[in-house]
Each structure stands twice: as C-alpha cells, then as structure tokens.
mmCIF file of the N, C-alpha and C atoms, coordinates in Angstrom:
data_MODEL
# 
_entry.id   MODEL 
# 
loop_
_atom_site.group_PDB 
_atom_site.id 
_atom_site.type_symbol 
_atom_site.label_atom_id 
_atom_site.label_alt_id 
_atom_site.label_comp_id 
_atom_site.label_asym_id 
_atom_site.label_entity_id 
_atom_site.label_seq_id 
_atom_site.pdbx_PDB_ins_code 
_atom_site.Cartn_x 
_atom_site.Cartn_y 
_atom_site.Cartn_z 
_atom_site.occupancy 
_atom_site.B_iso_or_equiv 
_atom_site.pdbx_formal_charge 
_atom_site.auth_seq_id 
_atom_site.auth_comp_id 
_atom_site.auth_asym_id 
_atom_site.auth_atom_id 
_atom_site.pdbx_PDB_model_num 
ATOM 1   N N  . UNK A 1 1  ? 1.394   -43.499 9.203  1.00 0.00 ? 1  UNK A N  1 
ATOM 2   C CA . UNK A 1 1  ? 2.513   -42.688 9.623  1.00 0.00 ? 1  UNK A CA 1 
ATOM 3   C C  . UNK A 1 1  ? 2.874   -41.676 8.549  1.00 0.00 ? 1  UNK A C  1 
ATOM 4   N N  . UNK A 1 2  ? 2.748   -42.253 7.068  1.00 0.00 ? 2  UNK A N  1 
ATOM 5   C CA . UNK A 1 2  ? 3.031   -41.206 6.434  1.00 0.00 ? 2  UNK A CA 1 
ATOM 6   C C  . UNK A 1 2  ? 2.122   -39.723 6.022  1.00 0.00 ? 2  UNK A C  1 
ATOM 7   N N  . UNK A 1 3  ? 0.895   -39.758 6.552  1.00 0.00 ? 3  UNK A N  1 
ATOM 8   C CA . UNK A 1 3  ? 0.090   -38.753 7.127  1.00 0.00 ? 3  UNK A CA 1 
ATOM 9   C C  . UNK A 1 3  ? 0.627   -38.130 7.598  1.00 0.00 ? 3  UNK A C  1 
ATOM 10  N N  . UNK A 1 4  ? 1.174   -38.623 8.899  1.00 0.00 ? 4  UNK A N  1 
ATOM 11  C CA . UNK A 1 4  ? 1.602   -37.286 9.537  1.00 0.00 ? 4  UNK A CA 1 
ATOM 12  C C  . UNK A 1 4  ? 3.129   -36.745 9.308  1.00 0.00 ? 4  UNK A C  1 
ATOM 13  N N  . UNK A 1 5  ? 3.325   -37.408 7.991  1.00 0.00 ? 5  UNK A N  1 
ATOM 14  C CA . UNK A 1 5  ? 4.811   -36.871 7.758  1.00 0.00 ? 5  UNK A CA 1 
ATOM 15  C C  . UNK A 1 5  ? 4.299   -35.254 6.933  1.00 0.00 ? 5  UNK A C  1 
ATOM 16  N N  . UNK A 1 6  ? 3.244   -35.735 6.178  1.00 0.00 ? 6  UNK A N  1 
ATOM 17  C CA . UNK A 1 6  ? 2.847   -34.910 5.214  1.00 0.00 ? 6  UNK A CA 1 
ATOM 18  C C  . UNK A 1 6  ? 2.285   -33.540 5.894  1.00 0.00 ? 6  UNK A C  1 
ATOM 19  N N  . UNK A 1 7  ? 1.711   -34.031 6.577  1.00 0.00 ? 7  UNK A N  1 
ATOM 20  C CA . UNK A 1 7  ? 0.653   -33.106 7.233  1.00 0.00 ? 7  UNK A CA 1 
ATOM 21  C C  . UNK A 1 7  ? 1.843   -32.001 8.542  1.00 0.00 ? 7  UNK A C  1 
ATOM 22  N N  . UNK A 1 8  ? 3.011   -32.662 8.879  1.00 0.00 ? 8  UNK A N  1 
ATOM 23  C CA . UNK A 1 8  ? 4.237   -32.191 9.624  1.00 0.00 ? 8  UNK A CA 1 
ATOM 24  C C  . UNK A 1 8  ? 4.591   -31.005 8.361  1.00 0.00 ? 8  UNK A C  1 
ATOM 25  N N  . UNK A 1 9  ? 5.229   -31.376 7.372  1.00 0.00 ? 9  UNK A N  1 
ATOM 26  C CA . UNK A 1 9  ? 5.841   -31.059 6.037  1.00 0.00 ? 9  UNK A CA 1 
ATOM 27  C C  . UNK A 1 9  ? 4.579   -29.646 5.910  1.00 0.00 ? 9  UNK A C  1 
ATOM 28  N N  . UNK A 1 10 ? 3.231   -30.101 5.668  1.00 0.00 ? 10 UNK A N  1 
ATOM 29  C CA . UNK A 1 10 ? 2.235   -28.816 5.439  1.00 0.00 ? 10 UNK A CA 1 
ATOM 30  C C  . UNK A 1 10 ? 2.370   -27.967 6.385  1.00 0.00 ? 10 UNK A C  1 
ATOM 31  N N  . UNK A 1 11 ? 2.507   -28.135 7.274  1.00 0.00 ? 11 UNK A N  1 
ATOM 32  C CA . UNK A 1 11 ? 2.760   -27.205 8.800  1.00 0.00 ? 11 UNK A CA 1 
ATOM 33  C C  . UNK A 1 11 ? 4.057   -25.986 8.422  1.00 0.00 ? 11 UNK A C  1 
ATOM 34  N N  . UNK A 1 12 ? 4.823   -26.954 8.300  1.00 0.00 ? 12 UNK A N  1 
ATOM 35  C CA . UNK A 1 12 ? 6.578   -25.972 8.151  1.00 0.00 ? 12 UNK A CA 1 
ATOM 36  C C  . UNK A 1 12 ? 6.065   -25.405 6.898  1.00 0.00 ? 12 UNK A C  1 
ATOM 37  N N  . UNK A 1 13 ? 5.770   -25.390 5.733  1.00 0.00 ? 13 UNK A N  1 
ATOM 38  C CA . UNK A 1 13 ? 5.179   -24.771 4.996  1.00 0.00 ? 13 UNK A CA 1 
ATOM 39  C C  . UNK A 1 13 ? 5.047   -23.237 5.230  1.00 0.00 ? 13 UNK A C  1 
ATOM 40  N N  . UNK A 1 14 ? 4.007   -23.301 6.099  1.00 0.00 ? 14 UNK A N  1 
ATOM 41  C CA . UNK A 1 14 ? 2.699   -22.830 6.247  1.00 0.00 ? 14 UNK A CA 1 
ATOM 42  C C  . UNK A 1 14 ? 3.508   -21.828 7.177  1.00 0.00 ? 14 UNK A C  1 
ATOM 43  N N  . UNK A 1 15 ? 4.175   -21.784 8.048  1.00 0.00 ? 15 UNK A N  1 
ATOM 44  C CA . UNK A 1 15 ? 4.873   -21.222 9.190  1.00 0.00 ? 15 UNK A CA 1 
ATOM 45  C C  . UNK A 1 15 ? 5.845   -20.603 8.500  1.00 0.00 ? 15 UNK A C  1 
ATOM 46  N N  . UNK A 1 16 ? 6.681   -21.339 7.647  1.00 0.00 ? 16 UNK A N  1 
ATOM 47  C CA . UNK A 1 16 ? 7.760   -20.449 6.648  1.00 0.00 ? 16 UNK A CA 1 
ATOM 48  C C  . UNK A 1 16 ? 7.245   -19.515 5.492  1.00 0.00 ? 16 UNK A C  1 
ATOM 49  N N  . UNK A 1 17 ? 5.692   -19.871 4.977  1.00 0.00 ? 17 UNK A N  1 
ATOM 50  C CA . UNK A 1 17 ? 5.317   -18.691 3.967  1.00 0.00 ? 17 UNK A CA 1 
ATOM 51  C C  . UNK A 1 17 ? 4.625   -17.285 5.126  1.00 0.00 ? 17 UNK A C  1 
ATOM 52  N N  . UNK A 1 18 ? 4.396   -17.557 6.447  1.00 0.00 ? 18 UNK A N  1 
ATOM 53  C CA . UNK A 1 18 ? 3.934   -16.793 7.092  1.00 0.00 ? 18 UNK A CA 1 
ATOM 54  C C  . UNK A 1 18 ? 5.117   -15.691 7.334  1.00 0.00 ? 18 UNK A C  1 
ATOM 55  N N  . UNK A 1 19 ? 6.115   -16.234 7.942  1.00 0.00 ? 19 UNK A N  1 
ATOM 56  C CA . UNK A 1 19 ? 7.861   -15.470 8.233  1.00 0.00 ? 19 UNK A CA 1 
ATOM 57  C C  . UNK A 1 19 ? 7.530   -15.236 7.276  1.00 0.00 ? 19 UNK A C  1 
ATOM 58  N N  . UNK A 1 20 ? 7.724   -15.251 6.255  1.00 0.00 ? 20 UNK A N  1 
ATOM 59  C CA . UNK A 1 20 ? 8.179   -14.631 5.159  1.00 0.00 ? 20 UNK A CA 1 
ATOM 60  C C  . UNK A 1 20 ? 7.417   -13.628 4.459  1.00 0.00 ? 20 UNK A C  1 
ATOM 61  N N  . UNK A 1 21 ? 5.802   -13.182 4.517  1.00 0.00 ? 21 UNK A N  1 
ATOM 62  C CA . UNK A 1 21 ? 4.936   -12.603 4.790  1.00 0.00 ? 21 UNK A CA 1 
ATOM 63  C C  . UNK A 1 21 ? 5.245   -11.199 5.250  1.00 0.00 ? 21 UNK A C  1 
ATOM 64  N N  . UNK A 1 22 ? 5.276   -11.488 7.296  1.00 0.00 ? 22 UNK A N  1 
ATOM 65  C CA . UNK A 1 22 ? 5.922   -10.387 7.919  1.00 0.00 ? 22 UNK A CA 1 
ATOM 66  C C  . UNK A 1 22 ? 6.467   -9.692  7.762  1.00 0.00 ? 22 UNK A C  1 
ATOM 67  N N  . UNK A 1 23 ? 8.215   -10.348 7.462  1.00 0.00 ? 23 UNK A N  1 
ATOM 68  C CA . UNK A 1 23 ? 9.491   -9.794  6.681  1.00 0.00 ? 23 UNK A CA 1 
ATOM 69  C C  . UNK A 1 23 ? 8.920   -9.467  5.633  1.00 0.00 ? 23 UNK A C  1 
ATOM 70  N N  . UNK A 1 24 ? 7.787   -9.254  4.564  1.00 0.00 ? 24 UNK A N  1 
ATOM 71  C CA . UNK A 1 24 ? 8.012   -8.368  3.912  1.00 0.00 ? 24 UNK A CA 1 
ATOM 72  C C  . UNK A 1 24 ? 7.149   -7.282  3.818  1.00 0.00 ? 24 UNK A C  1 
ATOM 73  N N  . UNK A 1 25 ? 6.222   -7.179  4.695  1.00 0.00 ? 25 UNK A N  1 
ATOM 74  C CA . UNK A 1 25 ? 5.530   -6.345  5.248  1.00 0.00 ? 25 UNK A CA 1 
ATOM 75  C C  . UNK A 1 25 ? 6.117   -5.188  6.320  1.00 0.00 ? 25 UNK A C  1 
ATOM 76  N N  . UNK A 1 26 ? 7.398   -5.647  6.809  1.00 0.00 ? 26 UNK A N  1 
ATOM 77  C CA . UNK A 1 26 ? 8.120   -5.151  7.819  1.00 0.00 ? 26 UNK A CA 1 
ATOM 78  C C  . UNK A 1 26 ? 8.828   -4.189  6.893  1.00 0.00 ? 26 UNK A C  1 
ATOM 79  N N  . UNK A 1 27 ? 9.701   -4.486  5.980  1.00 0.00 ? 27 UNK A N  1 
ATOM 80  C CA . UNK A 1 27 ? 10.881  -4.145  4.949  1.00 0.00 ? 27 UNK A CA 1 
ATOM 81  C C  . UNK A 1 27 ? 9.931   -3.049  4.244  1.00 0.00 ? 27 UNK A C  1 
ATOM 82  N N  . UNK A 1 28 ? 8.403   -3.152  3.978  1.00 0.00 ? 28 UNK A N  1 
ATOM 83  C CA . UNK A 1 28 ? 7.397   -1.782  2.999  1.00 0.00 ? 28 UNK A CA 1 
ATOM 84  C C  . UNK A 1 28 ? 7.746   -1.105  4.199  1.00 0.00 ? 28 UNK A C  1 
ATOM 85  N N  . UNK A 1 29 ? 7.251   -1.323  5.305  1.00 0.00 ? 29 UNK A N  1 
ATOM 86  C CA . UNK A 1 29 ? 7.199   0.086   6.783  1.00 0.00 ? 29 UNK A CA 1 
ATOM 87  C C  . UNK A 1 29 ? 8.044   0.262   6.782  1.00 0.00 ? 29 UNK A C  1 
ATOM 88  N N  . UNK A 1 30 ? 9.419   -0.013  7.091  1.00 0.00 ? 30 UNK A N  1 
ATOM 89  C CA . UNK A 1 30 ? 10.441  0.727   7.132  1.00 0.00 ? 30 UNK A CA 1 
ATOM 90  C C  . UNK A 1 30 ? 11.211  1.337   6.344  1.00 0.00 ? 30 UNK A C  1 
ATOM 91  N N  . UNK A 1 31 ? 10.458  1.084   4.849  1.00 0.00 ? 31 UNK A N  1 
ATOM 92  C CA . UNK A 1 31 ? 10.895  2.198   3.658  1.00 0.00 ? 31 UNK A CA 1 
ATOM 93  C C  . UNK A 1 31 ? 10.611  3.057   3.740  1.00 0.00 ? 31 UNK A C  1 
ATOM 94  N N  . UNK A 1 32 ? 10.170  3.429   4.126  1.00 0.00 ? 32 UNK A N  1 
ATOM 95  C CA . UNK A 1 32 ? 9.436   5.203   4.609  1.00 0.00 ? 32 UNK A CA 1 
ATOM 96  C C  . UNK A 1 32 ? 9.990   6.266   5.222  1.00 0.00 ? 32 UNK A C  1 
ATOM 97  N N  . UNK A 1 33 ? 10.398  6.727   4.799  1.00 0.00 ? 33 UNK A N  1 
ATOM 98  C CA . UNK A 1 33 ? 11.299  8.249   5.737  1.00 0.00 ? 33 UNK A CA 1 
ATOM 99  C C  . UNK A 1 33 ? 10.434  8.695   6.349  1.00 0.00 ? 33 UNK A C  1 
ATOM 100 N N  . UNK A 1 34 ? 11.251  9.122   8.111  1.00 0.00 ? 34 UNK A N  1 
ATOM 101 C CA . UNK A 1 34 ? 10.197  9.723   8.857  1.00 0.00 ? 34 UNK A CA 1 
ATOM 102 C C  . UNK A 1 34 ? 9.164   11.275  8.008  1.00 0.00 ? 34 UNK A C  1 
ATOM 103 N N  . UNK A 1 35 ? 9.828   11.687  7.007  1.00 0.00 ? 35 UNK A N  1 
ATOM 104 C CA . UNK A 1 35 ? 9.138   12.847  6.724  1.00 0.00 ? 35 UNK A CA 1 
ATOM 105 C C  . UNK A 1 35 ? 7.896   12.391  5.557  1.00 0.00 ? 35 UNK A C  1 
ATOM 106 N N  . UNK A 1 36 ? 8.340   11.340  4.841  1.00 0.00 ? 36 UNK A N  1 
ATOM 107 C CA . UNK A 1 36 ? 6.783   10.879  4.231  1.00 0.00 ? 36 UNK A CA 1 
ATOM 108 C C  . UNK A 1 36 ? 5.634   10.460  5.064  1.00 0.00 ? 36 UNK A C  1 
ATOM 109 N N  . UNK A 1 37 ? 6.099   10.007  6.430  1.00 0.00 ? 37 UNK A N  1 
ATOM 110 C CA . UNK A 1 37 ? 4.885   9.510   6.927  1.00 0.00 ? 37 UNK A CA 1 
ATOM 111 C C  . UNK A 1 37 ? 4.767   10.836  7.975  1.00 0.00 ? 37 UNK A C  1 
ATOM 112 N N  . UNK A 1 38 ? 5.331   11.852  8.445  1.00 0.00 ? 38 UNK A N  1 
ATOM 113 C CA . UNK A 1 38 ? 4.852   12.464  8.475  1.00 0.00 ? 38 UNK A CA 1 
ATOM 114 C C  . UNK A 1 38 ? 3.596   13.759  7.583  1.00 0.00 ? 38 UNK A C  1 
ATOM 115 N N  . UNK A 1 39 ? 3.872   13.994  6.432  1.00 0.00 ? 39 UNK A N  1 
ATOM 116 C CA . UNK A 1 39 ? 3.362   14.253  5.148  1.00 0.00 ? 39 UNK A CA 1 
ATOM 117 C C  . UNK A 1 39 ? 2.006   13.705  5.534  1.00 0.00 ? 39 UNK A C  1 
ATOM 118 N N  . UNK A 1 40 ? 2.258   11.920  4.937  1.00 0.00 ? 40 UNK A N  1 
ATOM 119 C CA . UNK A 1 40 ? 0.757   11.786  5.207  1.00 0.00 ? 40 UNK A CA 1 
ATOM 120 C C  . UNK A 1 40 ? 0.052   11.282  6.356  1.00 0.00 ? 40 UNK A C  1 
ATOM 121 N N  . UNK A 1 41 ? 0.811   11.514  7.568  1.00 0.00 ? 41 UNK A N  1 
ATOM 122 C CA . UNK A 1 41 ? -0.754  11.627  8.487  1.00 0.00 ? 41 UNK A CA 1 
ATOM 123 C C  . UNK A 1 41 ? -0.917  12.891  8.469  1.00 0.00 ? 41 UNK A C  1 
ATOM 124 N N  . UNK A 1 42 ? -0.150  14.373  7.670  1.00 0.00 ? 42 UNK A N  1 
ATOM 125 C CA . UNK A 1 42 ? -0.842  15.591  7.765  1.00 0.00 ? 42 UNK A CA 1 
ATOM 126 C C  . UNK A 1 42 ? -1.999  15.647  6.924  1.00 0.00 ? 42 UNK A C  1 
ATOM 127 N N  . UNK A 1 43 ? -2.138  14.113  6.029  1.00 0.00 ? 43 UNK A N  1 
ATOM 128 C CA . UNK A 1 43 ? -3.037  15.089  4.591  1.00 0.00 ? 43 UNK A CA 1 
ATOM 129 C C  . UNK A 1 43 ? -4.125  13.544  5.582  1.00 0.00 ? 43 UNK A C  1 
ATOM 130 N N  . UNK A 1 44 ? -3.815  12.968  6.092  1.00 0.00 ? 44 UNK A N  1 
ATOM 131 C CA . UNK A 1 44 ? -5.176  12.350  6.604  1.00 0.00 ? 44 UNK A CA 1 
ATOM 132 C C  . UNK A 1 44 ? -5.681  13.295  7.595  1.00 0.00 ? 44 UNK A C  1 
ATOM 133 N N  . UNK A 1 45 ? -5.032  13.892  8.378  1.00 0.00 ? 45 UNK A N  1 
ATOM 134 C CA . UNK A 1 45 ? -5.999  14.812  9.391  1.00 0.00 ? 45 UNK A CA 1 
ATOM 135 C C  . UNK A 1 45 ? -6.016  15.917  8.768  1.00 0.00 ? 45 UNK A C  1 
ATOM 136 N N  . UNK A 1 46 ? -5.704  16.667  7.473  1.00 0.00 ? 46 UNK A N  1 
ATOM 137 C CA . UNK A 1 46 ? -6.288  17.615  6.759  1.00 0.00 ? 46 UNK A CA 1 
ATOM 138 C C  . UNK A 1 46 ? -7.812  16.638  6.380  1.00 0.00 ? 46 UNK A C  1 
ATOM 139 N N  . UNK A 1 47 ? -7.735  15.901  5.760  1.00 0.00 ? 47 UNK A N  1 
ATOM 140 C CA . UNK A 1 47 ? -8.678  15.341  5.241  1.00 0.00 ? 47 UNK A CA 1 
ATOM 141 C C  . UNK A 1 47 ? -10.137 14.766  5.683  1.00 0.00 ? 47 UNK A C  1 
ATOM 142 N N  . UNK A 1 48 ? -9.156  14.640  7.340  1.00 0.00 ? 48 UNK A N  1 
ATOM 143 C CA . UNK A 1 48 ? -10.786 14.414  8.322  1.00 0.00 ? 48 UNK A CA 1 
ATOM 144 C C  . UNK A 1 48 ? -11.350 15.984  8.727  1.00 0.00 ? 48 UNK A C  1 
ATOM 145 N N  . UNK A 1 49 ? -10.479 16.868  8.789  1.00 0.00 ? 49 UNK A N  1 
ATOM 146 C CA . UNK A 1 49 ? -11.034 18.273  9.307  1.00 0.00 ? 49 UNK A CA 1 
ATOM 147 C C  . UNK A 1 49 ? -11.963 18.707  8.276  1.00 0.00 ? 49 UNK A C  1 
ATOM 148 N N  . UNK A 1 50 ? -11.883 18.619  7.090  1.00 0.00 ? 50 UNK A N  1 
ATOM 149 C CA . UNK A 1 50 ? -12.691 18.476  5.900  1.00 0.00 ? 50 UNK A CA 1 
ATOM 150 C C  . UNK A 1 50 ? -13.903 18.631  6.543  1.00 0.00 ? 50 UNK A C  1 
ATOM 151 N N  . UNK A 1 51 ? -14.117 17.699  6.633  1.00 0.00 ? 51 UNK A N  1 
ATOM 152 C CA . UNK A 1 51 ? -15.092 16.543  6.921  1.00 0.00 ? 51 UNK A CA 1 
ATOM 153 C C  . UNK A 1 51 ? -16.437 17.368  7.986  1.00 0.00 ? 51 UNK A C  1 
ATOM 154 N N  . UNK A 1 52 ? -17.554 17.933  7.470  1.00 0.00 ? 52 UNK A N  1 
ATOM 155 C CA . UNK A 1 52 ? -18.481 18.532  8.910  1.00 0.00 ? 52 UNK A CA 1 
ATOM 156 C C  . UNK A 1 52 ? -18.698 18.201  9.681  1.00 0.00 ? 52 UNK A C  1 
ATOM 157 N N  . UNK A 1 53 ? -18.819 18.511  11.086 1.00 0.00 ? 53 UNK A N  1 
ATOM 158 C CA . UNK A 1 53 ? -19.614 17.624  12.110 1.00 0.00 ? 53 UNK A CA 1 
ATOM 159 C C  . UNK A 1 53 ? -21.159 17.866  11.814 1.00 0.00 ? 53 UNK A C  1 
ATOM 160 N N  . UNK A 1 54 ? -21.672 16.544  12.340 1.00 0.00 ? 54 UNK A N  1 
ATOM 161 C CA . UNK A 1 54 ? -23.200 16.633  12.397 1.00 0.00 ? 54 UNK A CA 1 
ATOM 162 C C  . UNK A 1 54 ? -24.018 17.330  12.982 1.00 0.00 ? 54 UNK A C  1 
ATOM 163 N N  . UNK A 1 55 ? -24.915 17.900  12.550 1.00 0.00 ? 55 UNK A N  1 
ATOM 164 C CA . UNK A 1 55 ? -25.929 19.173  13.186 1.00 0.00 ? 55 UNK A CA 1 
ATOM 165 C C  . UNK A 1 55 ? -26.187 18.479  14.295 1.00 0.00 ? 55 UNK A C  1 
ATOM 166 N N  . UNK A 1 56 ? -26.490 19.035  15.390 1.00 0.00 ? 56 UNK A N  1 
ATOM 167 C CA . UNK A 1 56 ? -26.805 18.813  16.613 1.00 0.00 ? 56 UNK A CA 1 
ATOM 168 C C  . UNK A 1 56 ? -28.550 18.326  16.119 1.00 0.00 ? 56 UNK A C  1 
ATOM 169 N N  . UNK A 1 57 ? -29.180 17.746  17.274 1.00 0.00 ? 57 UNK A N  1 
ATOM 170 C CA . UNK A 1 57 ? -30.482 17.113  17.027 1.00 0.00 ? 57 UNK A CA 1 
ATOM 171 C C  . UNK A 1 57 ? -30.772 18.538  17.925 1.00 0.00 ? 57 UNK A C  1 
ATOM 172 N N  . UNK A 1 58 ? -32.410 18.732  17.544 1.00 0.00 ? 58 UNK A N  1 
ATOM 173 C CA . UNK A 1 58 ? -33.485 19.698  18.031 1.00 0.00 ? 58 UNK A CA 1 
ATOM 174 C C  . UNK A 1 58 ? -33.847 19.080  19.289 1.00 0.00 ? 58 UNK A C  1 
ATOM 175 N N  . UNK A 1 59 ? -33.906 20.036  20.599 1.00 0.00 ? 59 UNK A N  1 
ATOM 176 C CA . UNK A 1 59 ? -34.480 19.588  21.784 1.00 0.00 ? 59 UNK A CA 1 
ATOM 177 C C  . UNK A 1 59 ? -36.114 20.145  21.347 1.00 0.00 ? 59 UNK A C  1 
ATOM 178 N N  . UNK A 1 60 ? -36.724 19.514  22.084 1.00 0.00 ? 60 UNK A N  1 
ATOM 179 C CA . UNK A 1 60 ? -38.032 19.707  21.732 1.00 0.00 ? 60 UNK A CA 1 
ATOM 180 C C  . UNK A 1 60 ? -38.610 20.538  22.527 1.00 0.00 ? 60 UNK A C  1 
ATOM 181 N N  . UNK A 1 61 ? -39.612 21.468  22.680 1.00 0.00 ? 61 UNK A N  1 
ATOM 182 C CA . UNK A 1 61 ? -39.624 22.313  23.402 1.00 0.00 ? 61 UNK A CA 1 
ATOM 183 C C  . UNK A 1 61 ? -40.242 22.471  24.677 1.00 0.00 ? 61 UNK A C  1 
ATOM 184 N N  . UNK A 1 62 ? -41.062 21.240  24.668 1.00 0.00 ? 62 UNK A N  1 
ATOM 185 C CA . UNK A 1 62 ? -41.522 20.816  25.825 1.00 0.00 ? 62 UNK A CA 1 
ATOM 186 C C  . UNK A 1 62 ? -40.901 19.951  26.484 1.00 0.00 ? 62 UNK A C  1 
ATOM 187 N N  . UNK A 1 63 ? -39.606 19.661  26.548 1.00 0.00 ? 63 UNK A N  1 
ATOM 188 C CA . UNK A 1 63 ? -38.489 19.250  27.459 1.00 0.00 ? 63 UNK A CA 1 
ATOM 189 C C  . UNK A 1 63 ? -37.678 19.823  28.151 1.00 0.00 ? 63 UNK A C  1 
ATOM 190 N N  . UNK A 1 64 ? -37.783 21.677  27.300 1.00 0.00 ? 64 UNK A N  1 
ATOM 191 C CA . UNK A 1 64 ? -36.929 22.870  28.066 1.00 0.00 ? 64 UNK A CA 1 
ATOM 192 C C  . UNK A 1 64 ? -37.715 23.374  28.687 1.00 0.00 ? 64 UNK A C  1 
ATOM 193 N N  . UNK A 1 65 ? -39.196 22.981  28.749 1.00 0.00 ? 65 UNK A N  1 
ATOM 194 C CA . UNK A 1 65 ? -40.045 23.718  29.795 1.00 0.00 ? 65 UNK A CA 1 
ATOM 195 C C  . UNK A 1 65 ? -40.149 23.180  30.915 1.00 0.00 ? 65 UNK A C  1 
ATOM 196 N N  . UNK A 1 66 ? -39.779 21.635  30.763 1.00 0.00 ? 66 UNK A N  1 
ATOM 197 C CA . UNK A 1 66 ? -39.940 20.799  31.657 1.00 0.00 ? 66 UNK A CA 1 
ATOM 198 C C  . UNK A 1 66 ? -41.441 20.157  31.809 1.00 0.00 ? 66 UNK A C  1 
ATOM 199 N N  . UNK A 1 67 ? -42.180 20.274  30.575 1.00 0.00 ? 67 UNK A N  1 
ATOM 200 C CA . UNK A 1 67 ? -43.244 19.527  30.628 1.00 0.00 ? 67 UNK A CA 1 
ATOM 201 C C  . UNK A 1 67 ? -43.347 18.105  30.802 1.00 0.00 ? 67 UNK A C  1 
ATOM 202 N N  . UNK A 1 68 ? -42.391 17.291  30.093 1.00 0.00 ? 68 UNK A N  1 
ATOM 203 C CA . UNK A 1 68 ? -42.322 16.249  30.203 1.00 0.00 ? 68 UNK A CA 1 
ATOM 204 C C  . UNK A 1 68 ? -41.597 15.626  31.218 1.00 0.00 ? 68 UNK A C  1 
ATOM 205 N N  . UNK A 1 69 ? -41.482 14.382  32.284 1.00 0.00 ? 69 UNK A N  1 
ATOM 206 C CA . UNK A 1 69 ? -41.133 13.813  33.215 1.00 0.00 ? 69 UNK A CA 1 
ATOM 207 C C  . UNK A 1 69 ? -40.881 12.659  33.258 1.00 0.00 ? 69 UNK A C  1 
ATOM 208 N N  . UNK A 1 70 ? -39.955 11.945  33.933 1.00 0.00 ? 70 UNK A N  1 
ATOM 209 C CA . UNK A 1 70 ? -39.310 10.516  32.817 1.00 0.00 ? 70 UNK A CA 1 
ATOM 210 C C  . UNK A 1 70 ? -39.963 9.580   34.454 1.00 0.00 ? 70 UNK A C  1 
ATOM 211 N N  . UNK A 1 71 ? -40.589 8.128   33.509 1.00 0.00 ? 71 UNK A N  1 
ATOM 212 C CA . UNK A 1 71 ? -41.586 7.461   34.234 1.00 0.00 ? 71 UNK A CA 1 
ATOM 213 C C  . UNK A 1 71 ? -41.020 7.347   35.609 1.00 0.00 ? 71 UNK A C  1 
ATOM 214 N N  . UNK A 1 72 ? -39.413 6.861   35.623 1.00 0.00 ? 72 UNK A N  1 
ATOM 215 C CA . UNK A 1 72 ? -38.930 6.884   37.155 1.00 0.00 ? 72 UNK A CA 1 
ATOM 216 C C  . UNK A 1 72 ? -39.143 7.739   37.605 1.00 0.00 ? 72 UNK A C  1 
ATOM 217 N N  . UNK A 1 73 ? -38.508 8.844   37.370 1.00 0.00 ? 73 UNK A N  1 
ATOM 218 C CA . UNK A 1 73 ? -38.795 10.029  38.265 1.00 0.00 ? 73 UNK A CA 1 
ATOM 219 C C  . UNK A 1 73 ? -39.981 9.462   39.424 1.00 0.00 ? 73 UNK A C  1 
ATOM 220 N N  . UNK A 1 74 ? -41.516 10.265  38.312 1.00 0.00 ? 74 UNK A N  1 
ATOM 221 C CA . UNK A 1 74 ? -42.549 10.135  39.103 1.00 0.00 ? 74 UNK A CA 1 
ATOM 222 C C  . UNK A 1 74 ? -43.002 8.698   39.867 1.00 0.00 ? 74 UNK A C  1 
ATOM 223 N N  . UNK A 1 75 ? -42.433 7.514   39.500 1.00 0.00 ? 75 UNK A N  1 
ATOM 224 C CA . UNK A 1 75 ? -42.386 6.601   40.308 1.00 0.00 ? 75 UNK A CA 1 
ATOM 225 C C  . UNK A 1 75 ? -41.807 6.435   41.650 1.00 0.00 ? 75 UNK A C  1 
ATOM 226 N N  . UNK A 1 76 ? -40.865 7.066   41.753 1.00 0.00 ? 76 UNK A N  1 
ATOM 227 C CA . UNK A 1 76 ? -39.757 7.409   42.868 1.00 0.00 ? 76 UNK A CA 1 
ATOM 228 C C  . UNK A 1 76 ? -40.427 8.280   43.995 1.00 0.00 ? 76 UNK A C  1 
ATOM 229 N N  . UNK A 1 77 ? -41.317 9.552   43.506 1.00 0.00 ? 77 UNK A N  1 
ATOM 230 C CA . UNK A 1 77 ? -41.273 10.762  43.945 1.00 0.00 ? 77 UNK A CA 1 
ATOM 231 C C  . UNK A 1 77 ? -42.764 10.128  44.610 1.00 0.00 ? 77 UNK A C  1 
ATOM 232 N N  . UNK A 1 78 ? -43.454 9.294   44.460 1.00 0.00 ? 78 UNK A N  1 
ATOM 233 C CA . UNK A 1 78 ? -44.798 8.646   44.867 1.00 0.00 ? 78 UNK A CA 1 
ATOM 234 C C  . UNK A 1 78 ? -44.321 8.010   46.002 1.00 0.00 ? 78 UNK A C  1 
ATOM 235 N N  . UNK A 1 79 ? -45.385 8.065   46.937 1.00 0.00 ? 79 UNK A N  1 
ATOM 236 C CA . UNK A 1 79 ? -45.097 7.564   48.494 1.00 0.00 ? 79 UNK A CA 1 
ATOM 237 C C  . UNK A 1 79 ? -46.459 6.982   48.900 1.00 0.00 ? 79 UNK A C  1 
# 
C-alpha cells in the first residue's frame, strides 16, 4: 500500500511542476507588447524574402517536342 502512496505523491508532483511550467511560459508571451512582436515577425519575413527561390529544373527538349510518351498513354491508346 505504501507504493502506491508514493507513486500517488510522484504523480501530484509531476502535475504541479507541469502547472507551473505553463504559467511560466504563459507570463514570457504575454510580456511582449503588441509592437515587439509585431517588429519581429517583420524581420522574420524580411528575412525569409532574403532568401532565393530555387532555379526552376530544365525541361528537356524532347518532352517539348513531344517525343517522348508516358507508358500509359500508349497502353490505353492500343486496341
């Protein structure tokens, strides 16, 4: 029985260092004036515009001629 006194006792623990966790994770976010966090999501989406997009891939040129034909297709088109 006294197992599960202990193991009760580790529980409430465990549940009260968690609350208490939150609450103070809650209390950092709401230190923040709306104009700092506006600020920085401007300098994170300055910071992704930065950022290049990737070169487009090369079509190959015998795909704009239409040389090539994808196996369904011509499976389909067979009678």
């Amino acid at each position: 029985m006294r197992a599960w006194k202990l193991l009760g006792l580790a529980g409430l623990a465990g549940v009260a260092a968690t609350g208490a966790v939150l609450a103070r994770n809650e209390r950092q976010r709401r230190a923040h004036t709306p104009e700092e966090i506006r600020a920085r999501l401007r300098e994170r989406h300055a910071a992704l515009a930065d950022v290049p997009e990737p070169a487009p891939v090369p079509v190959p040129v015998e795909e704009l001629a239409g040389g090539r034909r994808h196996a369904l297709a011509r499976l389909l088109r067979r009678r």
